[in-house]
FINURO-968725 format. One record per atom (N, C-alpha, C): residue in one letter; x, y, z. Coordinates in pm, whole numbers, padded with zeros to 5 digits, always signed. Each point is the difference from the previous one (the first is absolute). Layout:
N
aXYZ...
***
This chain:
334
x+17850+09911+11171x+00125-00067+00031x+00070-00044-00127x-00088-00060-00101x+00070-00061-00123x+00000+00151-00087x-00056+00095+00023x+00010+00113-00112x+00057+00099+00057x+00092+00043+00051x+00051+00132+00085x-00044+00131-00063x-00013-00010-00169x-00039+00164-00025x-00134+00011-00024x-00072-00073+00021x-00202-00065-00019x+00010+00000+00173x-00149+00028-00001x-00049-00016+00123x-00167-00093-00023x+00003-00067-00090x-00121-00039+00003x+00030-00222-00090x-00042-00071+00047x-00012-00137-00039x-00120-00038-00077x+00033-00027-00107x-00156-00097-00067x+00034-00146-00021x-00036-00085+00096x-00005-00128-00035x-00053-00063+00109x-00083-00107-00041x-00059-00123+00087x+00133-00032+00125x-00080-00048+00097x+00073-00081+00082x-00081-00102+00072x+00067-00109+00008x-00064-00156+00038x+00096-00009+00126x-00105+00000+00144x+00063-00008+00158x+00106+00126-00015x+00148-00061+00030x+00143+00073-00010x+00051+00005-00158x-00060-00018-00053x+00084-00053-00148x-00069+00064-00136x+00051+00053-00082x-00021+00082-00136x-00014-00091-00096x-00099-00100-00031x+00065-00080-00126x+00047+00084-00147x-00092+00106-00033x+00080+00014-00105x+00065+00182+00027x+00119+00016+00054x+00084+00107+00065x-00054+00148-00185x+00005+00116+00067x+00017+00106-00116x+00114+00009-00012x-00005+00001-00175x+00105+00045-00092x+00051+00133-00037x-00123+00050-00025x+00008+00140-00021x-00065+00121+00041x+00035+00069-00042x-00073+00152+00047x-00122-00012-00067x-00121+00024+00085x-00110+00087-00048x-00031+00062-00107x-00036-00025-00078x-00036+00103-00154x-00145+00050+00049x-00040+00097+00076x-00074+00097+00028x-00115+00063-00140x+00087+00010-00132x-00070+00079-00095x-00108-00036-00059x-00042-00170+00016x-00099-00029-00065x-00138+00020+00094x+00041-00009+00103x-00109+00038+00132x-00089+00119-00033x-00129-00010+00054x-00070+00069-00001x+00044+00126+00074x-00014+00164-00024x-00017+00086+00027x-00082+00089+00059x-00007+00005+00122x-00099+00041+00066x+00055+00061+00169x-00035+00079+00101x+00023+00035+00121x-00004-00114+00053x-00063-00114+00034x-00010-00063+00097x+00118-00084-00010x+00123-00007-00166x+00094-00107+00003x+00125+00089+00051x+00013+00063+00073x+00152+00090-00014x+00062-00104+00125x-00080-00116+00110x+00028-00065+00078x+00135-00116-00047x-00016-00005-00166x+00069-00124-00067x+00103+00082-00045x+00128-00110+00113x+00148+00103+00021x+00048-00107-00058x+00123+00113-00098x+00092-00133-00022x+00023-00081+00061x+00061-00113-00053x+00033-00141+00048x+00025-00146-00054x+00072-00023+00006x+00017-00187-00089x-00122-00015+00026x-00033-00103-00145x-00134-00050+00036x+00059-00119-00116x-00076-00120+00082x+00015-00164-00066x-00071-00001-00110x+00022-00131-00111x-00087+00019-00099x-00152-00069+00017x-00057-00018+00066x-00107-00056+00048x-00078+00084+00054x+00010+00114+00038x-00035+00082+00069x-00070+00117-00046x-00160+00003-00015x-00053+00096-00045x-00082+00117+00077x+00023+00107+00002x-00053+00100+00105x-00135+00005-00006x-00044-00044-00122x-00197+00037-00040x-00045-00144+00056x+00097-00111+00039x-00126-00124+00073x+00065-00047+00106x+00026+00077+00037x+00085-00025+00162x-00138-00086+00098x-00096+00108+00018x-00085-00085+00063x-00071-00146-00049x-00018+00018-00124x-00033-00100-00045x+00049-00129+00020x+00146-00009-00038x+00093-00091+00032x-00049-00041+00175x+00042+00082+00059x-00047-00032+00134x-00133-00059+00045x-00109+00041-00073x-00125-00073+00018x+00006-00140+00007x+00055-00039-00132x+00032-00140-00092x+00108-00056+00120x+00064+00024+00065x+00084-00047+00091x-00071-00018+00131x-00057+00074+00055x-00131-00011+00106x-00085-00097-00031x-00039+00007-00116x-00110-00104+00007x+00063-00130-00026x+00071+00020-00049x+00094-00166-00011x+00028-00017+00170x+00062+00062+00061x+00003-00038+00131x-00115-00041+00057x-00079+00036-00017x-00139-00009+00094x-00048-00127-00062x-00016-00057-00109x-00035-00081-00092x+00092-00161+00009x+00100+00039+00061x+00137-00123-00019x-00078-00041+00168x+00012+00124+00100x-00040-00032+00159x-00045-00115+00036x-00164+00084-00105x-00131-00078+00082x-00005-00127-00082x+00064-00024-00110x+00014-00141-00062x+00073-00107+00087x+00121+00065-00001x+00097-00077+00154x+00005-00012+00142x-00057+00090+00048x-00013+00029+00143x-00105+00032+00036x-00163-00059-00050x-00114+00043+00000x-00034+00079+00146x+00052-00134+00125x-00004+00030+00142x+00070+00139+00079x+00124+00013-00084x+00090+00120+00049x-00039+00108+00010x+00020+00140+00074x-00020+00124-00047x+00129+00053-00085x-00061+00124-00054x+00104+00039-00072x-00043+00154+00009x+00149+00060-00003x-00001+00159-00026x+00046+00026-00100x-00029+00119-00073x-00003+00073-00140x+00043+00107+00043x+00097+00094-00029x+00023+00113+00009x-00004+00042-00106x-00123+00114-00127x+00012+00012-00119x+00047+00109-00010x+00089+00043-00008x+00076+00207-00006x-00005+00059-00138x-00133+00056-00082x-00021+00008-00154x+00147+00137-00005x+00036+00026-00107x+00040+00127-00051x-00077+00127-00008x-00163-00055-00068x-00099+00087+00047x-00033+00044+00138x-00041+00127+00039x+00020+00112-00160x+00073+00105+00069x+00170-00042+00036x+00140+00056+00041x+00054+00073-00113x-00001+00070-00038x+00080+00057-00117x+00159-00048+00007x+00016-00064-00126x-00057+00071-00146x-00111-00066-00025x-00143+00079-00084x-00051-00085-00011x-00056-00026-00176x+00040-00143-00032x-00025-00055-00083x-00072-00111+00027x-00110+00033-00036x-00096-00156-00023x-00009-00009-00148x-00003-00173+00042x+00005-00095-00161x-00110+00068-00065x+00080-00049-00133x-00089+00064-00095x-00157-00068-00015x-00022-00101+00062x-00184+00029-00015x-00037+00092+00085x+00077+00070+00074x-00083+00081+00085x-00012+00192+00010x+00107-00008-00084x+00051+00090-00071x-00128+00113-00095x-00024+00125+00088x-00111+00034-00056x-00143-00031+00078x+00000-00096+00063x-00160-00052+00076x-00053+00116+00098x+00048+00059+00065x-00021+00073+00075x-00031+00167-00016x+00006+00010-00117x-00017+00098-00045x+00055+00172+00125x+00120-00064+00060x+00038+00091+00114x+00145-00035+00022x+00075-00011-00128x+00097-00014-00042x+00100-00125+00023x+00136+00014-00008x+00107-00173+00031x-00065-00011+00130x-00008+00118+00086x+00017-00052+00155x-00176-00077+00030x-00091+00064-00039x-00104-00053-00035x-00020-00137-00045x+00080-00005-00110x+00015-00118-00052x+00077-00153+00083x+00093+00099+00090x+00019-00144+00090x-00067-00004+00117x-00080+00093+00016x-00112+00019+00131x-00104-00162-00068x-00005+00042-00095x-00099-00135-00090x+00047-00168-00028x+00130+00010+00028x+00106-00121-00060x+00025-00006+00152x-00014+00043+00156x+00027-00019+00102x-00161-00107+00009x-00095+00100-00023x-00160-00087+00001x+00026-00162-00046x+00008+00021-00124x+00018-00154-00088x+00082-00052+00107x+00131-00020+00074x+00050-00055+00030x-00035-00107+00099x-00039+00108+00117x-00134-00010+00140x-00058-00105-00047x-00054+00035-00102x-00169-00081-00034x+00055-00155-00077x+00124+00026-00046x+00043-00119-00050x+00087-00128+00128x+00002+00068+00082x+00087-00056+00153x-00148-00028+00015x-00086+00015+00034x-00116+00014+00073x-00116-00147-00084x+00030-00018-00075x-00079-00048-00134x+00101-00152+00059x+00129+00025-00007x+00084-00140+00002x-00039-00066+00143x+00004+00092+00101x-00029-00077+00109x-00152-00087-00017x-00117+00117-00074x-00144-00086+00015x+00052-00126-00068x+00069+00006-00126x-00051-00112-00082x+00123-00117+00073x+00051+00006+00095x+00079-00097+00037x-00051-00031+00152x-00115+00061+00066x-00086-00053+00098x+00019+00040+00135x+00088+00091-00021x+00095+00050+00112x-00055+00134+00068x-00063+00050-00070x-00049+00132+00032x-00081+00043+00110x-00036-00152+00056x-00081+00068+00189x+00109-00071+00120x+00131-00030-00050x+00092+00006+00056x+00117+00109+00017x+00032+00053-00096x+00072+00080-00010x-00033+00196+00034x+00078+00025+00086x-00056+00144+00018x+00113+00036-00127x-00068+00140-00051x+00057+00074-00106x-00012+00151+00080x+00124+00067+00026x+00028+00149+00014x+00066+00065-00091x-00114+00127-00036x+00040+00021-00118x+00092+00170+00020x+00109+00036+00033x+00011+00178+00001x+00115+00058-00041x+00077+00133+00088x+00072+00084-00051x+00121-00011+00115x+00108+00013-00085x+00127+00041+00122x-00031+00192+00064x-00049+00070-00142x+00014+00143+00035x-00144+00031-00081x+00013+00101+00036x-00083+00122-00112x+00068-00004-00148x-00070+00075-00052x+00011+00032-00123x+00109+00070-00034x+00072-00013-00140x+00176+00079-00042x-00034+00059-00067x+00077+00129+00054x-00033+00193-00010x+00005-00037-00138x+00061-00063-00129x+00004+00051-00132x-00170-00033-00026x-00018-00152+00044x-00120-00038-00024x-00104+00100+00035x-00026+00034+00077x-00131+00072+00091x+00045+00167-00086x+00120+00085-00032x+00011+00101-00038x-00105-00024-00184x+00079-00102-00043x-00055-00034-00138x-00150-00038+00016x-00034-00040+00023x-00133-00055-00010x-00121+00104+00063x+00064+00081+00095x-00072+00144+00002x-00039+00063-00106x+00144+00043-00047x-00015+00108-00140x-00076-00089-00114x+00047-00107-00010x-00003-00070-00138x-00177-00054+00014x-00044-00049+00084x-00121-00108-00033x-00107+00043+00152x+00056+00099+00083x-00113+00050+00094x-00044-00098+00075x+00143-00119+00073x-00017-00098+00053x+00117+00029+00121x-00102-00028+00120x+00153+00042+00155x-00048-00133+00057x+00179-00062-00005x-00048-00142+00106x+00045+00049+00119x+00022+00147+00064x+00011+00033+00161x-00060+00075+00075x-00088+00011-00129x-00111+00078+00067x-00091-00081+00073x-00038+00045+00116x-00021+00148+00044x+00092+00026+00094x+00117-00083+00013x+00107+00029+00103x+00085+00070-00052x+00080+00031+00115x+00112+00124-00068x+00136-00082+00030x+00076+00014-00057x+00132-00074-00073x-00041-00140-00145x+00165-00040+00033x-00018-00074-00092x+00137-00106+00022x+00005-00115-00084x+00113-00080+00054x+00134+00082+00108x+00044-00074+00071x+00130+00009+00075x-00030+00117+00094x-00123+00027+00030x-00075+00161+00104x-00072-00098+00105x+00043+00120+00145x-00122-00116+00051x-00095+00045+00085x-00038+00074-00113x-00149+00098-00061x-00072-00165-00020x-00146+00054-00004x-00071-00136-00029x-00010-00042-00154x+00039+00077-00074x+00029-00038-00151x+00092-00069-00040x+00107-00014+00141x+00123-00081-00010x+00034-00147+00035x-00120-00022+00123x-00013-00128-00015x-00134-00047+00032x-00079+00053-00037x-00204-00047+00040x-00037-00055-00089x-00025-00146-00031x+00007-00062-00152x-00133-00097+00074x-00039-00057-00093x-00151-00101+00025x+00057-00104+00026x-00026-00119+00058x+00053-00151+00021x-00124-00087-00057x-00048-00098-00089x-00103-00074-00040x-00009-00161+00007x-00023-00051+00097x+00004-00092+00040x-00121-00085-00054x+00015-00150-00047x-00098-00097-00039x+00066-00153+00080x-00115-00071+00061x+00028-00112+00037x-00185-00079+00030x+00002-00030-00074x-00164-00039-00076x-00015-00076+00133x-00123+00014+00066x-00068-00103+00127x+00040+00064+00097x+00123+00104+00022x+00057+00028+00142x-00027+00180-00020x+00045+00058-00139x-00083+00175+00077x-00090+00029-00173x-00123+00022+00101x-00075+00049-00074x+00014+00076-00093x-00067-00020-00137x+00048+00062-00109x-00062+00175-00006x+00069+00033-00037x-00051+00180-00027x-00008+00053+00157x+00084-00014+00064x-00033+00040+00112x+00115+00116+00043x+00003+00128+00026x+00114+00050+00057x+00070+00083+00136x+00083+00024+00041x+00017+00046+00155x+00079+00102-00047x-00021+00083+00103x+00081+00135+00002x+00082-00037+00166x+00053-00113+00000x+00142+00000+00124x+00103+00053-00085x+00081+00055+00107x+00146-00007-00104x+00079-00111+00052x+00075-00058-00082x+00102-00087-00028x+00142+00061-00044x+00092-00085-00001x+00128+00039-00035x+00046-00147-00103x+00079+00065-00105x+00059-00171-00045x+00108-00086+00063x+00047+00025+00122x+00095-00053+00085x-00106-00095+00059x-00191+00015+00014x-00053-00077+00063x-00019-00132-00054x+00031-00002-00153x+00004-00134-00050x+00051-00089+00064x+00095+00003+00027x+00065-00150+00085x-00082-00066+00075x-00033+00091+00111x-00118-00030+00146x-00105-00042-00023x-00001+00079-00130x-00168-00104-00026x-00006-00155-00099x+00123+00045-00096x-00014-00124-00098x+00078-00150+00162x+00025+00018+00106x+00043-00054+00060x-00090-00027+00070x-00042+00064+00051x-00158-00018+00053x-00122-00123-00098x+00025+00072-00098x-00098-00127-00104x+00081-00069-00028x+00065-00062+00044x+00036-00121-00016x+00096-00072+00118x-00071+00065+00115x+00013-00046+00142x+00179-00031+00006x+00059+00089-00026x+00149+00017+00061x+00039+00131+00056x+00070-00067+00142x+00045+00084+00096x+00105+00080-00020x-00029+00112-00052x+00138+00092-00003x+00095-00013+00076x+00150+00007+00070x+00089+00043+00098x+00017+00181-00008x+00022-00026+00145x-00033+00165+00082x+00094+00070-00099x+00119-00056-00096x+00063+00109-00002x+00010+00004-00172x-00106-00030-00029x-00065-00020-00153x-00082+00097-00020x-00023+00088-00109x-00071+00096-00073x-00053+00090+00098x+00079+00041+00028x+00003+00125+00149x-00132+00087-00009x-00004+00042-00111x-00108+00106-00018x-00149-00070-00102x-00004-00122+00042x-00152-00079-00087x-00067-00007+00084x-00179+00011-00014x-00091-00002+00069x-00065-00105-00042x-00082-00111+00027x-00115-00103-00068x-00112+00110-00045x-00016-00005-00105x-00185+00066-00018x-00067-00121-00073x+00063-00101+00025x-00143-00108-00059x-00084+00005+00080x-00056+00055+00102x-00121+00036+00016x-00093+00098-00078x+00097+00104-00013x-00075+00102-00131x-00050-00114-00087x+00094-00047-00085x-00059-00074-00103x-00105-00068+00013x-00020-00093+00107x-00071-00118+00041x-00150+00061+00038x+00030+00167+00037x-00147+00061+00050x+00005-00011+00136x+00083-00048+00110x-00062-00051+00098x+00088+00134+00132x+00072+00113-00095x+00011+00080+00100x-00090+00139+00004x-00011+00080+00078x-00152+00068+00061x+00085+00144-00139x-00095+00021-00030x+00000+00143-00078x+00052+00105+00048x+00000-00022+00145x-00003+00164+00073x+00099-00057+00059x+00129-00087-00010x+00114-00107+00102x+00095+00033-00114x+00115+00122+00033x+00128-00003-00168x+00051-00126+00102x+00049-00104-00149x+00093-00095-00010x+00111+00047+00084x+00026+00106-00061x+00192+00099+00045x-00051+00118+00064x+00030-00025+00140x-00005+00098+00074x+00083+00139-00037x+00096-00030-00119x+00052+00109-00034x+00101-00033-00152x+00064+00085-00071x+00089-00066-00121x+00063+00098-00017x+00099-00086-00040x+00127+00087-00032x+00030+00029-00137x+00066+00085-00039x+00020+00010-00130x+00111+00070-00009x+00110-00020-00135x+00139+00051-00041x+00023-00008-00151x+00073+00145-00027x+00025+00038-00128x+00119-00113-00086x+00042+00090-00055x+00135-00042-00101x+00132+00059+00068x-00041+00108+00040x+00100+00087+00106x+00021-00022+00157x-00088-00163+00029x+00014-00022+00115x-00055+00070+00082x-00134+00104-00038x-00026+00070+00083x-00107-00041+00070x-00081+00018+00082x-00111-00106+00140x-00128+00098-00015x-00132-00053+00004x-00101+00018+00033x-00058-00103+00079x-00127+00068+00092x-00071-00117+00095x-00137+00037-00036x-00084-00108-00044x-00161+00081+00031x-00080-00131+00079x-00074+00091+00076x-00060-00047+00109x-00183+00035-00014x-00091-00049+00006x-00113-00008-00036x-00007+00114-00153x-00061+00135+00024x+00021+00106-00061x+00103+00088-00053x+00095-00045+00124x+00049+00138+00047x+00185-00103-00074x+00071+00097-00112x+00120-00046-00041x+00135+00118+00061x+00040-00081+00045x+00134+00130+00015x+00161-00011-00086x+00040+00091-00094x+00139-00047-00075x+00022+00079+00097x+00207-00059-00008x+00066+00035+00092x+00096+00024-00058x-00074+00102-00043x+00130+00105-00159x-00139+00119-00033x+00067+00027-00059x-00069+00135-00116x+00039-00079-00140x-00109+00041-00070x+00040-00005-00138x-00044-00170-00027x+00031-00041-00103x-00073-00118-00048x+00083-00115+00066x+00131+00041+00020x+00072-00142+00035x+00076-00067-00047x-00074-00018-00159x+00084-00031-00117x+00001+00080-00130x-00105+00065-00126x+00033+00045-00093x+00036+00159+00016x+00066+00063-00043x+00003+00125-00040x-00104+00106-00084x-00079+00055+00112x-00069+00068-00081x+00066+00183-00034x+00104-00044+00031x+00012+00185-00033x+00101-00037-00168x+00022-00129-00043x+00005-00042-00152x-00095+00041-00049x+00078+00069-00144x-00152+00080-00102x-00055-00096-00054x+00017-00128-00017x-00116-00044-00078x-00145-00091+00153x+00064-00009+00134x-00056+00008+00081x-00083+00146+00029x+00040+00068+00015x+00012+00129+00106x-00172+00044-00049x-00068-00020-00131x-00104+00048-00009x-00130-00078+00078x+00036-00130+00038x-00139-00092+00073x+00088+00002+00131x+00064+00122+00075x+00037+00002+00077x-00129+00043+00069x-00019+00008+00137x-00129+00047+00124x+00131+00077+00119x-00104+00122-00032x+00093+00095+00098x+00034-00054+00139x+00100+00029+00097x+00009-00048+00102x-00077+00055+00124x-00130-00065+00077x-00090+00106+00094x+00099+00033+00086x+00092-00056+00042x+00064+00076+00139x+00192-00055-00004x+00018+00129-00085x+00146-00024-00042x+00110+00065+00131x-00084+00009+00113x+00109-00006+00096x+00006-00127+00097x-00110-00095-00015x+00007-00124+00060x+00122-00098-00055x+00038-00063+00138x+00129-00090-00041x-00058-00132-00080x-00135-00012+00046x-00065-00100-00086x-00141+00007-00050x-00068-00112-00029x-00122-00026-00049x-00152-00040+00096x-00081+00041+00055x-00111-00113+00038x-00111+00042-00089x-00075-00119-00047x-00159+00055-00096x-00071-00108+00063x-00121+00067-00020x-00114-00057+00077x-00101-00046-00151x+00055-00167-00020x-00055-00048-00138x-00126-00060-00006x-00090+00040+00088x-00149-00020-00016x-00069+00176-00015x+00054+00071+00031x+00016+00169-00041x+00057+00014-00092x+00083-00069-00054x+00135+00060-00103x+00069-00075-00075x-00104-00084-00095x+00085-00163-00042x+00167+00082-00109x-00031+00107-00080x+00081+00056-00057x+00129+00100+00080x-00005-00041+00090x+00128+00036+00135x-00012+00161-00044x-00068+00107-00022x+00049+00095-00026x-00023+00115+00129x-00054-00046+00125x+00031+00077+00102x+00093-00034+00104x+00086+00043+00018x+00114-00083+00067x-00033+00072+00180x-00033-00095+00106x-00078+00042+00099x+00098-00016+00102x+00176+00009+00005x+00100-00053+00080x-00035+00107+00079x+00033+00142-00010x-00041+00112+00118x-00117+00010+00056x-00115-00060-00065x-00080-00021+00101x-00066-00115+00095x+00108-00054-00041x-00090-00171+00059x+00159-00009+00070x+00064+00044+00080x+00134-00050+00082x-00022-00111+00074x-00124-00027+00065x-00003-00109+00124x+00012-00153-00116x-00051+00038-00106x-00022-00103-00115x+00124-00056-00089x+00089+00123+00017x+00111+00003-00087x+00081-00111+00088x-00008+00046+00151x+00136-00077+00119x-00076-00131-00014x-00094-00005-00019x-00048-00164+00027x+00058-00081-00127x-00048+00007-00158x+00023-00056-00064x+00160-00030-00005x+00107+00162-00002x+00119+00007+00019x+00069-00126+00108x-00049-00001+00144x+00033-00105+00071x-00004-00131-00055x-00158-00037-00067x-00037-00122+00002x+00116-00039-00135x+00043+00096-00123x+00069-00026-00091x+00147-00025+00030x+00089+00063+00121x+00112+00009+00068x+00010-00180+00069x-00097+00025+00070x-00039-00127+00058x+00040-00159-00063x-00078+00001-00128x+00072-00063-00136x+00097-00023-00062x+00056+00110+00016x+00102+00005-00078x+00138-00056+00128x-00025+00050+00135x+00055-00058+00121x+00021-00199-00030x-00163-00030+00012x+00005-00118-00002x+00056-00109-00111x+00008+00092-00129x+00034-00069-00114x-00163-00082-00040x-00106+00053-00010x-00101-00106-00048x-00141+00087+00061x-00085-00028-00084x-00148+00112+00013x-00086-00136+00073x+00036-00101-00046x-00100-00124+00045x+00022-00010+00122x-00120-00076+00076x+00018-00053+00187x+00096-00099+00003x+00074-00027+00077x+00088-00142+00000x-00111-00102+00005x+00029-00142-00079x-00063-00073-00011x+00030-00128+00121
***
């Protein structure tokens, strides 16, 4: 808005308000050189504003929050929303970290994402708070095609493997990411579940732990799984009788125990018939189907596409996804 021929902002903001507004354009040249920075687009950027400690700064601001809280409001709860820069391209991590990973910048803020965790994690013990507070730790998406292309060739490292896609696909490489949850006294440590979840279920559950009643016409598509967490739902009982999932292109998938159906061809969102895509492309099994079903306890890497032969399977998921999209909301009314 303030730069019409920039499409990109560097500067702090406090609530609604910029205290110190950018002056100038971006000087790009002193920046490190590497694939993973081509993300850092022109743009005013303030003088306060450094691209190599973005997170850092933010740490130091987190923990001051958390630190001011429990001094003042020992009794209160409090929410933290921490959103690092790591490891979104571009990626520059500060220079102590620079090099640690021996698996290049992006590596390097894979390592400066760690420190961060462990430094959030460290503030809560030493301020007493830590068998109060649940901590969820995860991903909006999968992994970004520059990232996952580079780190193939370069260092013999795939964060989407063994799924097939990759950010903005909704292939399981596009959005199947780990969630890591700690809340000391309430879920057992080292412990893990193979339910699936969605991140729309956050609400239902952080509402749930902390005994507030959603309204019916609040977070349409959240499920509670603080039972997952807590241990106290049956192994062989999915949380989500079913989940939904959507690209960048707005395009819909449903998966239901095993069995996923897209309701498209093709990824949904990236372009793989682009040449610098087109080579970790996976042939299409059945390029006259209008869509997708894979059977992901047979086929976690989606590469048999089973729509012509599973029809009774296809109309079900198809309904139950129509159905949804009818009602405006995947969740039961509450």
């Amino acid at each position: 808005v303030c730069c019409p021929t920039t499409d990109w902002l560097y500067a702090w903001m406090e609530g609604d308000r910029i205290p110190k507004p950018p002056t100038k354009v971006i000087d790009r040249g002193p920046l490190p050189k590497h694939p993973y920075s081509h993300d850092n687009r022109p743009g005013m950027i303030a003088s306060d504003f450094d691209v190599e400690t973005v997170d850092l700064v933010l740490l130091k601001r987190s923990q001051r929050f958390l630190k001011e809280h429990v001094q003042s409001k020992p009794d209160q709860p409090f929410f933290l929303y921490h959103a690092t820069q790591a490891v979104h391209l571009p990626s520059f991590a500060a220079k102590q970290f620079q090099g640690k990973s021996g698996a290049g910048p992006h590596g390097d803020f894979i390592v400066e994402l760690d420190f961060v965790v462990g430094e959030l994690l460290k503030t809560l013990d030493e301020l007493g708070v830590a068998d109060k507070t649940l901590v969820l730790l995860t991903s909006d998406n999968g992994p970004e095609t520059t990232s996952v292309i580079h780190m193939r060739l370069d260092h013999q490292h795939d964060g989407a493997r063994p799924w097939r896609g990759m950010k903005r696909d909704n292939w399981e490489g596009g959005h199947r990411v780990p969630l890591i949850a700690r809340w000391p006294g309430k879920i057992a440590a080292g412990k893990t579940s193979a339910q699936t979840i969605c991140l729309t279920d956050v609400m239902a559950t952080v509402g749930a732990a902390t005994g507030s009643q959603l309204p019916n016409d609040a977070a349409e598509d959240s499920i509670n799984f603080l039972p997952v967490l807590l241990g106290t739902q049956p192994v062989d009982q999915p949380i989500r009788e079913f989940t939904l999932h959507q690209t960048i292109s707005l395009a819909l998938a449903i998966r239901r125990g095993p069995w996923k159906y897209l309701d498209h061809q093709g990824s949904g969102g990236n372009n793989y018939d682009n040449p610098t895509m087109k080579r970790w492309a996976i042939p299409n099994a059945a390029p006259d189907a209008p869509g997708q079903l894979y059977n992901l306890a047979d086929d976690p890497g989606e590469t048999n596409n089973l729509y012509l032969k599973h029809p009774e399977i296809v109309r079900e998921l198809k309904s139950q996804l129509d159905a949804c999209k009818a009602a405006g909301r995947s969740a039961p009314q509450r």
